[in-house]
N, C-alpha and C positions, 0 to 999 in steps of 0.2 A: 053533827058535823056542819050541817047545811045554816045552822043557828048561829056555830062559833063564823063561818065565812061572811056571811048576813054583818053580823055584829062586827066584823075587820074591814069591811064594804064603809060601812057607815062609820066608822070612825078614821078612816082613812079620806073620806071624802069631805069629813068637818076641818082633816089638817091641809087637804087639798085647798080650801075654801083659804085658809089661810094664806097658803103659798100665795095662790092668787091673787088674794087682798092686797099684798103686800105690790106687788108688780105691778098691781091693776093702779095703783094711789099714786105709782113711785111715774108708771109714764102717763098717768092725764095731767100733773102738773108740770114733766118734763115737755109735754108737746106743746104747752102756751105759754111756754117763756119767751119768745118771741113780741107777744099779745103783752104779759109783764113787763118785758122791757120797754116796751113802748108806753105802756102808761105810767110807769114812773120813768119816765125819761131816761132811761141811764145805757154806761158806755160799756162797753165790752168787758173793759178791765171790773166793772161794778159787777155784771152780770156771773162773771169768774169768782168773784166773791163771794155771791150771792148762793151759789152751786156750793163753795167750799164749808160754807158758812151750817151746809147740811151736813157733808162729812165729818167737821168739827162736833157738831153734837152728837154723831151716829157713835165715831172715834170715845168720843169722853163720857158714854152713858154709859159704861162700864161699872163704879160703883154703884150707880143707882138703880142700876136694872139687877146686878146682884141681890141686894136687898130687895127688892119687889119679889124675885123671883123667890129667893125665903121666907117672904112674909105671905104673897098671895100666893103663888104656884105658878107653875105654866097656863093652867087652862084661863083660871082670873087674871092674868097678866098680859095674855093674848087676846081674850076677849077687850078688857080694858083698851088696852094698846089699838087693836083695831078700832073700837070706835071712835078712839080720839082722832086718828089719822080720816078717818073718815070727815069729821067734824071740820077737823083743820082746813079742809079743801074752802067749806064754804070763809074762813079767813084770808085763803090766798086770793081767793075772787076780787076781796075788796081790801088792798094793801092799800094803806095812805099816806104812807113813805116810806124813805129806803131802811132807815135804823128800824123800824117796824117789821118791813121784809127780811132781815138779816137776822130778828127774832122771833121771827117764825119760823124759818125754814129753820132756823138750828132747833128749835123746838121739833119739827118735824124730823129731823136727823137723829135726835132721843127717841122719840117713838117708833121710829125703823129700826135704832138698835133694839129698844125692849120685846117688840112684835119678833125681832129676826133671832133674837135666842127663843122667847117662849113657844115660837113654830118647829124649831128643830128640836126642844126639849118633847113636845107632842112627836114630833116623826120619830125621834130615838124609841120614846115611853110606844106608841105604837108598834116598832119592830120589839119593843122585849116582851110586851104582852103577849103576842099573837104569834111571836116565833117566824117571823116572815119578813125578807128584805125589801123596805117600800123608799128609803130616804131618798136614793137619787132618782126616782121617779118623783118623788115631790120637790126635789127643785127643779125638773125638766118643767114644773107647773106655774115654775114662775113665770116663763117666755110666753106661756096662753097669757098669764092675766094682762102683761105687756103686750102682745097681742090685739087683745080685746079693747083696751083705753087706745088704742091708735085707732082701732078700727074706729070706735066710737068719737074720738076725737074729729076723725075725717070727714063723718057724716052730720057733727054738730058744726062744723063750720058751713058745709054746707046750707042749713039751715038758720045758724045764727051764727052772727060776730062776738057775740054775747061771753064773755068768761062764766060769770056768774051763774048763768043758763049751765050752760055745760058741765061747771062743777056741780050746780043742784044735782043735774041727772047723775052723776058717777057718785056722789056721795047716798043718793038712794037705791044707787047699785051696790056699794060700798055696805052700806048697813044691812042691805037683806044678804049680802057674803057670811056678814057676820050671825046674825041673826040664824041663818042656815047654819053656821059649823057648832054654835052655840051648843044644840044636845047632844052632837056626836063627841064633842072633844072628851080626851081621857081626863079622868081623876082617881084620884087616891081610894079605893075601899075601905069604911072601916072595919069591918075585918081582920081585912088583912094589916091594916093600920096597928089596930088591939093586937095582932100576932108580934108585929113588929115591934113595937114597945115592949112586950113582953119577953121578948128571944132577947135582946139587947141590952135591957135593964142598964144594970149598973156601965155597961162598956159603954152606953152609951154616953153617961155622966164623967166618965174618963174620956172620951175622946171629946169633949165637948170643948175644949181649948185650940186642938187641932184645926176646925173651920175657920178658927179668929187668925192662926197661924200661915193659914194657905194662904188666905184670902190677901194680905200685906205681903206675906214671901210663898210666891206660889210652887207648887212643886215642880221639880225637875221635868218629869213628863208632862206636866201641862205647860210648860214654856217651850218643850218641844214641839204640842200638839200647835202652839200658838206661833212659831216659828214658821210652821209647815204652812198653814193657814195664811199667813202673812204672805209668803214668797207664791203661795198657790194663788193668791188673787191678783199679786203682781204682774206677775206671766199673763191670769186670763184678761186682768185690765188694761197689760201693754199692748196686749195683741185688738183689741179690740180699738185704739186710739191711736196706734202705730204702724197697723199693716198694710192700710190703706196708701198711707204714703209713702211706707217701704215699697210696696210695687211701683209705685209713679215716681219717687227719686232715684230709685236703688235700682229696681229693676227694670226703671222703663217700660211700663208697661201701658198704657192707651188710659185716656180719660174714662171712657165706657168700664173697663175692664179692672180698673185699678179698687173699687168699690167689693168685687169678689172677696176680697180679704177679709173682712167684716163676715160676710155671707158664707164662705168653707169655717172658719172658726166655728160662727153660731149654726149652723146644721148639723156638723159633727157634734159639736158638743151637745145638742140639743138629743139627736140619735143613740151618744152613748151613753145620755144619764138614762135613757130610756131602757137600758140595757144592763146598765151597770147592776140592779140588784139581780139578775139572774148570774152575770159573774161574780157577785160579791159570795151568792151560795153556793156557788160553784169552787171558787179559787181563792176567798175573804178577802178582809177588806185590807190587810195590809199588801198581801202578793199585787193586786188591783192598784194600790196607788203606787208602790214601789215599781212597778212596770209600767205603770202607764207615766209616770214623772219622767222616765228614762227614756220613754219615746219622745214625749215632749221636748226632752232637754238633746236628746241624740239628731233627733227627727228635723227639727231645725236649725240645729248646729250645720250639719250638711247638705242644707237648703242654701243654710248661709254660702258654705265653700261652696256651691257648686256654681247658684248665680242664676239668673235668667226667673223668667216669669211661673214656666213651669216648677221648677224645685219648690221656688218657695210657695206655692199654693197645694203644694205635699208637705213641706212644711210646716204651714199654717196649718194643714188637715191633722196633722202627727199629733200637735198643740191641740187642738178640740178635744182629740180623741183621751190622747192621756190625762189633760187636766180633768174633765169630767167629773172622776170620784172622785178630787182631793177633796173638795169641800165637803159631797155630802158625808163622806165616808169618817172626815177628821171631826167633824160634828158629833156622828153617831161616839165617836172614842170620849172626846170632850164629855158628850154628856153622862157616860159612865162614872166619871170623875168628880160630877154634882155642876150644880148651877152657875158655882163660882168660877170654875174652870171652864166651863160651855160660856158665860158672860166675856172671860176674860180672853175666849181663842176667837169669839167674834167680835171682839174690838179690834184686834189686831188683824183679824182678815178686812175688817175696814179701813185700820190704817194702811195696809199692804194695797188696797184697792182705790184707797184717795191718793196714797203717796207715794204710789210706785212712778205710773205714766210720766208724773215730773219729773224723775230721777232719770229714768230712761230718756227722757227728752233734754235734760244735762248731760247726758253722756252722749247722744246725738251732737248734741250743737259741739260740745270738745273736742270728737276724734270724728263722729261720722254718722246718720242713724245706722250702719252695718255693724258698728259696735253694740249700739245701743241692742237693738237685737242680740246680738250675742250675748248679751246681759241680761237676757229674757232666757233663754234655753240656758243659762248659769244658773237662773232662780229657780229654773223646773227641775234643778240637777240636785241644788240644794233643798227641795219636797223630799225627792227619792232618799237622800243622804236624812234627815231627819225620820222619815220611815221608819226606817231602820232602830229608831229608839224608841220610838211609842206601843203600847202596850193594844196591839187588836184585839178583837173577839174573834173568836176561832171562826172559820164555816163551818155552818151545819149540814148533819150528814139530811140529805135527803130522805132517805127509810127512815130515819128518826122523829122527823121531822112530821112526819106526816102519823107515825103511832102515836107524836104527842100530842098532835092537833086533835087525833081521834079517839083518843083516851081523857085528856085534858082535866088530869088525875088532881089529887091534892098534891103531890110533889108541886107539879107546872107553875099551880094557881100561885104557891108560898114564893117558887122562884122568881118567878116572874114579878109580882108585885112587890119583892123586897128588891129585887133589882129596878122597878118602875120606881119604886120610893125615894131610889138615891136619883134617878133621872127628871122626875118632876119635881125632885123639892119640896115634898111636904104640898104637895097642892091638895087645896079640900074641896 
C-alpha cells in the first residue's frame, strides 16, 4: 500500500514539475517585455502583436501536436516540449529584430500548446492509473511556477539589468524542472501493451480508419468538450482583463481598490482547484462543473443587477469559484477520448482565451463594458448548458476505492493501463 502511495507521490510530482515548467517559462518572459520593448524599439500596437503572435501558434498547433502526441506519446512530447521552451529563453534574450521576435514567440506559442496537452495527457494517465483525483490540484500548480519567475524576476533586477543574465538563470532552472519530472513521468508497460494488442487484435485493424475520420470531422462529444473549453477560458480571461475596470468605470470604486478584481478571481480560483479533486470524488466531474458554471454564470448575472462595489467582488468571487473545474475537469473527459480530441479541446481553450477579452471589449465599446460582462456570465451559462452533453466518468465510491488501491489485483492493473493507453497515446 505504502509502495503503491510512494510511487503516486512521485509521479504526481514529475507532472507537478510540469505544470510548473510551463507557468514558470510562460511569466519570466512575460515580466521583461517591457526590457524587449525597449530594445527593439517598438510601439504599443508592435508589442500587441508581438503577445498575439504567441496565441497564434498556441491556437494553430493543433495538427502537429496531434501527430507528435501519436507518434512520441505524452511523456516524449512533454519532455521534448519542455526543453525546447527552456532553450527558447536563451533566444528571447537576444532578439535582433522585430520579424525575428514575431518568430519566435509563435514558435514559443507551439511549444506551449504541445507541453499543455502532453501535461494534462500525464495528469489524466496519472488519475486512471492510481484511481485518485489529482488534475485540478495540478493546474492550481501553475500559479506557484508564475509565482516563482516573478519572484525571481524581482530579485534578478535587482542585481542586474541584464535580460540575458536572467534568462541563463530561469533556463537552468527550467532544465533541472525537467530533468527532475524526467523518471517520474508515466509510460505505457509493455505488458500491458502485449495484453493490449492481444485483446484487440483484429477490432483494432477495423477501427483503424476511424482515427483518420475524427481527426478531420471530430466527434460530436469532443466539439462539445471543445465548446465548453472555449467559453470556460473566455469567462476566466474576461474576468481577469476586465474586472479591474469594471470596478473603476462601472462601479466606481477607488484607484487602490479597483485592482481587488484580479486578486478575488485569482484566490478563489486558486483555493478551489485546490479542492476541487476531493469534490470531484465526492460529487464527479460533471455535477462539479455543471454547478459550478451556474454559479459563475447566476452569481454574476446579479452582481451585475445589483450594482455597486460590494456585489460585484461576490461576483467576481462566484466566477473564481465556479470556473475552477472547467478546465481541469473537461481535460480529464478530452483525454479519455484520445489525443486528437485532448489536442483539439485545447486549441480551442486557447482560442477561447486569446479571443474572448477582444470580443468582450467589442461589446464594451458598443453598448457599455456592463454588457460586456454580461457576456461573460452568458459564456459561464453556455459551460453549464454543454455539461449537459459530455460524457463524464462517474465518482468513485470511497470504500471502493481504497479495496482497490489495497488489493491492486490483476482486474485494476488490465483496467487501468488499457484505459492509460487510449490516454497517453501509445507513449513508449
Amino acid at each position: 500500500m505504502f509502495a503503491v502511495q510512494d510511487e503516486f507521490r512521485r509521479s504526481r510530482l514529475a507532472v507537478v514539475a510540469l505544470f510548473c515548467t510551463l507557468g514558470f517559462q510562460y511569466a519570466t518572459w512575460a515580466s521583461r517585455i517591457p526590457a524587449i520593448k525597449a530594445h527593439l524599439g517598438l510601439s504599443a500596437a508592435q508589442v500587441g502583436l508581438l503577445l498575439m503572435a504567441t496565441g497564434v501558434g498556441a491556437a494553430g498547433s493543433f495538427p502537429l501536436v496531434a501527430m507528435l502526441m501519436r507518434r512520441l506519446g505524452s511523456r516524449r512530447l512533454s519532455l521534448l516540449s519542455g526543453l525546447c521552451l527552456a532553450l527558447l529563453l536563451l533566444a528571447m534574450a537576444e532578439l535582433p529584430n522585430y520579424p525575428t521576435a514575431l518568430a519566435v514567440m509563435c514558435a514559443d506559442g507551439v511549444l506551449v500548446g504541445a507541453l499543455n496537452v502532453a501535461m494534462n495527457a500525464q495528469g489524466a494517465a496519472l488519475e486512471v492509473r492510481f484511481k485518485r483525483n489529482t488534475m485540478a490540484t495540478l493546474h492550481a500548480t501553475f500559479s506557484g511556477g508564475s509565482l516563482v519567475a516573478a519572484l525571481l524576476a524581482s530579485g534578478m533586477n535587482l542585481l542586474t539589468s541584464s535580460v540575458l543574465v536572467h534568462f541563463a538563470v530561469a533556463t537552468g532552472l527550467l532544465l533541472a524542472a525537467v530533468g527532475f519530472a524526467r523518471p517520474g513521468l508515466l509510460t505505457q508497460d509493455k505488458p500491458a501493451e502485449a495484453d493490449a494488442e492481444a485483446d484487440t487484435g483484429a477490432a483494432a485493424e477495423a477501427a483503424a480508419p476511424k482515427p483518420r475520420s475524427r481527426f478531420t470531422l471530430p466527434a460530436r462529444i469532443t466539439l462539445w468538450m471543445g465548446v465548453a473549453m472555449a467559453f470556460g477560458t473566455v469567462t476566466e480571461g474576461a474576468m481577469n482583463d476586465w474586472s479591474s475596470l469594471y470596478l473603476k468605470d462601472v462601479a466606481k470604486a477607488s484607484a487602490e481598490l479597483a485592482p481587488m478584481g484580479i486578486a478575488v478571481v485569482s484566490v478563489t480560483m486558486v483555493l478551489a482547484r485546490l479542492l476541487t479533486d476531493g469534490w470531484r470524488a465526492r460529487w464527479g466531474d460533471g455535477r462539479i462543473v455543471r454547478t459550478g458554471s451556474v454559479l459563475a454564470g447566476v452569481g454574476l448575472a446579479l452582481a451585475l443587477l445589483s450594482g455597486g462595489v460590494v456585489p460585484a467582488l461576490i461576483g467576481f468571487a462566484c466566477v473564481g469559484l465556479g470556473v475552477a473545474a472547467v478546465t481541469p475537469c473537461v481535460y480529464v473527459a478530452a483525454a479519455a477520448q484520445g489525443s486528437d480530441a485532448l489536442a483539439l479541446v485545447a486549441a480551442m481553450g486557447t482560442v477561447g482565451l486569446l479571443g474572448g477579452p477582444p470580443v468582450i471589449g467589442f461589446i464594451a465599446n458598443a453598448d457599455g463594458l456592463a454588457w460586456g460582462m454580461a457576456a461573460v456570465a452568458g459564456c459561464a451559462l453556455v459551460v453549464a448548458l454543454c455539461a449537459t452533453r459530455i460524457r463524464w466518468a462517474p465518482a468513485p465510491e470511497p470504500a471502493q476505492e481504497r479495496s482497490e488501491g489495497q488489493g491492486e489485483g490483476r482486474s485494476e492493473g488490465q483496467s487501468a493501463d488499457t484505459r492509460s493507453t487510449q490516454v497517453e497515446a501509445e507513449a513508449v
